[in-house]
C-alpha positions in Angstrom: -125.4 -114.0 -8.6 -124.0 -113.7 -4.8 -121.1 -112.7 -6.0 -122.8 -109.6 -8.0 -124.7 -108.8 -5.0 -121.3 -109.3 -2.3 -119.5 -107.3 -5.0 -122.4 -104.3 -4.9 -122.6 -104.4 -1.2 -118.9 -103.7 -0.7 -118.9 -101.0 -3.1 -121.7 -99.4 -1.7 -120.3 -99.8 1.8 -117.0 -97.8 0.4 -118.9 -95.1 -0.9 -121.2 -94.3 1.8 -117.8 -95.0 3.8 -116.3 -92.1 1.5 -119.6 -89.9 1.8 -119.2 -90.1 5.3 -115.1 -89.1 5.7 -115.9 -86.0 3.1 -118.8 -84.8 5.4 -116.4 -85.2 8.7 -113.5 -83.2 7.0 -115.8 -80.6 6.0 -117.1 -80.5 9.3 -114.0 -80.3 10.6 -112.8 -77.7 8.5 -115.6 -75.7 9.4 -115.5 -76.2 13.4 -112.0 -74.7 13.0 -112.9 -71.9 11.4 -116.1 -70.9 14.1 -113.1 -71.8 16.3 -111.3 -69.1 15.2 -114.1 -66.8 15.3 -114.6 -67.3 18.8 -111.4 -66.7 19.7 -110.9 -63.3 18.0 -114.8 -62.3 19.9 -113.1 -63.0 23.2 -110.1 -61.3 22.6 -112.0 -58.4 21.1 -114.6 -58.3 23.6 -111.7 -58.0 26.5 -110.7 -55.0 24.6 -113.7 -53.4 24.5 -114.2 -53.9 28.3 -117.2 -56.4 27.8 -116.8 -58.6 30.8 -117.9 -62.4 31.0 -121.0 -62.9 32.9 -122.2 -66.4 34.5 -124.2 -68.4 32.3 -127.5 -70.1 32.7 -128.7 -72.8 31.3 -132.3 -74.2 30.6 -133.8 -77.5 30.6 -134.5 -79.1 27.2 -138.5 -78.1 27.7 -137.9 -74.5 29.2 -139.4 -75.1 32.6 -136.3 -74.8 34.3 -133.6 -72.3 34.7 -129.8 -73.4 36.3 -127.1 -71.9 37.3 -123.7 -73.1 35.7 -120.3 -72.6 36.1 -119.5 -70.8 32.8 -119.0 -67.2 32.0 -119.0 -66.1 28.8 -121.5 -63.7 26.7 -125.3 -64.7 25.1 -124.7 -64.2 21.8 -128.6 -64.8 21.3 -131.0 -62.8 22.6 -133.5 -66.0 23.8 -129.9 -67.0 26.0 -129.7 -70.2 24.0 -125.9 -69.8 22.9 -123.0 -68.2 24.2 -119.6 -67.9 24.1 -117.3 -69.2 26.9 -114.4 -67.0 28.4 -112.4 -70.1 27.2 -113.1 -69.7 23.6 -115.5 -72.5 23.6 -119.1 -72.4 22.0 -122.1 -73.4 24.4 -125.4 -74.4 23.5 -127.1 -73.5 26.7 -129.9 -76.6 26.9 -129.8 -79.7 29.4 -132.0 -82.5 30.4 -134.2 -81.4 33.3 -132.4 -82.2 36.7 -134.1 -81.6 40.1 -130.0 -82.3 41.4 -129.3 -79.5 39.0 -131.7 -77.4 40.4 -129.2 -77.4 43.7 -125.7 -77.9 42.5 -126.1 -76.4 38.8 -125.8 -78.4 35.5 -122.8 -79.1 33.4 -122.2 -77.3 30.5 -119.9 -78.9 27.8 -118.2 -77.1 24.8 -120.1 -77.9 21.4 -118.6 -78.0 18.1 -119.3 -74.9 16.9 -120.8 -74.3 13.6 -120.6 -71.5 11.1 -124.0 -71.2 10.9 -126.0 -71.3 14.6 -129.3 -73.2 14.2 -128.5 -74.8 10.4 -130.7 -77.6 10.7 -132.9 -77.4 13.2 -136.3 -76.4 13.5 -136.3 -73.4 15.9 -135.7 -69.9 14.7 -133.8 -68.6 11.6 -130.6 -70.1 11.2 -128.3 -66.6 11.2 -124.0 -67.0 10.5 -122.1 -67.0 13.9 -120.0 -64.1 12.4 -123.3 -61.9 12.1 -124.0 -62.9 16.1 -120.2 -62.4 17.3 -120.4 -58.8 15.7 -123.8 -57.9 17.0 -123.1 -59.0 20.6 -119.9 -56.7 20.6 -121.7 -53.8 19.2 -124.6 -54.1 21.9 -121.4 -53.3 24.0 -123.4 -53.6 27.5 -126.9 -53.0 26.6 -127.4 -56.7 25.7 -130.7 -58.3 26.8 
């Protein structure tokens, strides 16, 4: 009987173990491609003229607004993603900081995802490509 039960134990551990890998390479795959996306926006938006502009960034429950050292373009209109001057895709939310409200708050690159705000519960989730497109139309009459 323990052997049964080591025996389904190990085989469930491989395929949640397999589950897992497949949902990472897909992932993966997928950051790549946003990746790419990004890259061709900045690009683009250098040929049209559209210059980077500093980001902001605001705390997790909206009270506070700080500065950062980023500049990129809002690709949303609520300033809650952007993309970076370097190609990189910011999600523009940070704990609250009463330091950052002097020196600024950190911004790190996320993984960027094909569709912005799949699986979450604020706001329709719309593609990136959709929001890259948009912003560059807007030209310099962006909110």
């Amino acid at each position: 009987m323990q052997d049964e039960h080591a025996a389904w134990l190990a085989h469930h551990r491989q395929a949640v173990a397999g589950r897992a890998a497949a949902l990472e390479a897909g992932r993966n795959t997928e950051a790549r491609h946003a990746a790419a996306l990004l890259e061709e926006f900045v690009r683009r938006a250098g040929e049209r003229g559209l210059a980077p502009h500093p980001l902001s960034a605001r705390s997790y429950d909206g009270r506070w607004t700080y500065k950062t050292r980023v500049r990129g373009w809002y690709l949303k209109s609520n300033r809650s993603v952007a993309a970076g001057e370097d190609g990189e895709y910011y999600v523009l939310t940070v704990p609250a900081s009463l330091r950052a409200r002097f020196t600024g708050a950190e911004l790190s690159p996320s993984m960027p995802r094909l569709i912005v705000g799949a699986g979450g519960g604020d706001g329709e989730p719309v593609p990136l490509e959709h929001l890259l497109e948009r912003r560059l139309e807007a030209g310099t009459r962006w909110p």
